[in-house]
Each structure stands twice: as structure tokens, then as C-alpha cells.
C-alpha positions as CSV (number, residue, x, y, z in Angstrom):
1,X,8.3,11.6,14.4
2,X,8.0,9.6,17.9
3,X,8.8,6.0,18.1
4,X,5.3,5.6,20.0
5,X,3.8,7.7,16.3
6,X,5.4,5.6,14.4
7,X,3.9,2.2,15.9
8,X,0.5,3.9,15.9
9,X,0.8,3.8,12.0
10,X,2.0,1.1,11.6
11,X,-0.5,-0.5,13.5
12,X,-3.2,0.9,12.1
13,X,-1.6,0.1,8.0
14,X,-2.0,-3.3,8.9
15,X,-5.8,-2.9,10.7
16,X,-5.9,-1.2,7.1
17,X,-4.4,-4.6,4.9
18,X,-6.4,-7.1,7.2
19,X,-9.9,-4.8,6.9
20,X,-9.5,-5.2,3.0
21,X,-8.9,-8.7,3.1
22,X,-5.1,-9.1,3.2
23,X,-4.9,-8.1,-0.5
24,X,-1.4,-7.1,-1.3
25,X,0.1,-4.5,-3.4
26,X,-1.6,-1.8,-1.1
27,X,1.2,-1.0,1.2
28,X,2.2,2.6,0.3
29,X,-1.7,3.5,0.2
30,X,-2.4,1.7,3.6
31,X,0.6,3.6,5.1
32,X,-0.2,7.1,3.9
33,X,-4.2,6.5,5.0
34,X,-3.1,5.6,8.2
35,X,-0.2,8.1,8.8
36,X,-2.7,11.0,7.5
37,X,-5.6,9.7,10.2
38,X,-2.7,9.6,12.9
39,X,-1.0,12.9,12.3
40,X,-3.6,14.4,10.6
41,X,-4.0,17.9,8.7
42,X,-2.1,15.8,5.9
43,X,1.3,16.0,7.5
44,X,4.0,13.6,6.5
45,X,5.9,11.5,8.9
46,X,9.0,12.3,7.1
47,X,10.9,14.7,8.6
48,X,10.4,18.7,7.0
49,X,12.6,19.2,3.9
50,X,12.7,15.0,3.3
51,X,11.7,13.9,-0.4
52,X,9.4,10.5,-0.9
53,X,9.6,9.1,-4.3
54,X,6.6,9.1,-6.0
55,X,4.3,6.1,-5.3
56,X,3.7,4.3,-8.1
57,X,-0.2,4.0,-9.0
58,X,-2.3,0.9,-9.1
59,X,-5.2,0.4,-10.7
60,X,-8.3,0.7,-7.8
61,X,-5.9,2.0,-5.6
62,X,-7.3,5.2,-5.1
63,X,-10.9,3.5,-4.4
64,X,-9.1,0.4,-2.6
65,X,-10.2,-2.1,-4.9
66,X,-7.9,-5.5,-5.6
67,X,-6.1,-4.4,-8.9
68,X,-7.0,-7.3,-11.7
69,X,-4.9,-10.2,-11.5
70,X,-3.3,-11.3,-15.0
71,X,-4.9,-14.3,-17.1
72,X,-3.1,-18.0,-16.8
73,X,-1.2,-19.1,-19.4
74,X,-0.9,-22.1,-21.3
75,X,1.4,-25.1,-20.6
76,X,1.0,-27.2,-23.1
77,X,4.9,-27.8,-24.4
78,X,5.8,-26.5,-27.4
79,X,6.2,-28.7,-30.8
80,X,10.0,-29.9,-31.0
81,X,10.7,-29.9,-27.1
């Protein structure tokens, strides 16, 4: 992969993150959208024979939605404290 491919991606991963709202927790889906849309045919930037590691999944991350943010706990101290 070019230098000048390279910024393209990552140029257009962050048009990606700013179009959804700046949510994070979508980089590795961002990057892959925008390397496929920049290479195309599904290539990979990685050079031929090169592993990735699996991405991990996130929920709404195949439909781009925010994944649910966990509920607020309690502060009130505990008895004895």
C-alpha cells in the first residue's frame, strides 16, 4: 500500500467517525469501510500473506448504530464506611 492510499483511508475513516456523530468504539469498522471503498473489490491494505486479528464485534456495529452504554451506579456509601 502507497503512502498517498494510505492517507486516503484514513481520511475518509474519520469523514466515517464524524458522519456518525463522533461515536467511538467504531474504529476498526470505520477503517475497513473506508479501506474497502478506497481499494475496492474487498482487498486488504495489508500486505498479501499478512494476518489481522480478528476484530472483536460490537453490538450495532454491523448496522453502525452506537452500542448501549451501561446503567449508572449508585453512590450512596456503604454502611460502616
Amino acid at each position: 500500500m502507497t503512502s498517498a492510499s494510505r492517507e486516503k483511508i484514513e481520511k475518509r475513516a474519520y469523514e466515517l467517525y464524524l458522519k456518525r456523530g463522533g461515536a467511538h468504539g467504531y474504529d476498526v469498522a470505520d477503517w475497513l469501510k473506508a479501506e474497502k471503498e478506497i481499494l475496492g473489490n474487498g482487498q486488504s491494505a495489508a500486505p498479501a500473506g499478512a494476518s489481522r486479528p480478528a476484530a472483536k464485534t460490537r453490538a450495532g456495529a454491523a448496522t453502525g448504530e452506537p452500542k448501549p452504554q451501561p446503567a449508572a451506579r449508585s453512590r450512596t456509601p456503604k454502611k460502616g464506611a
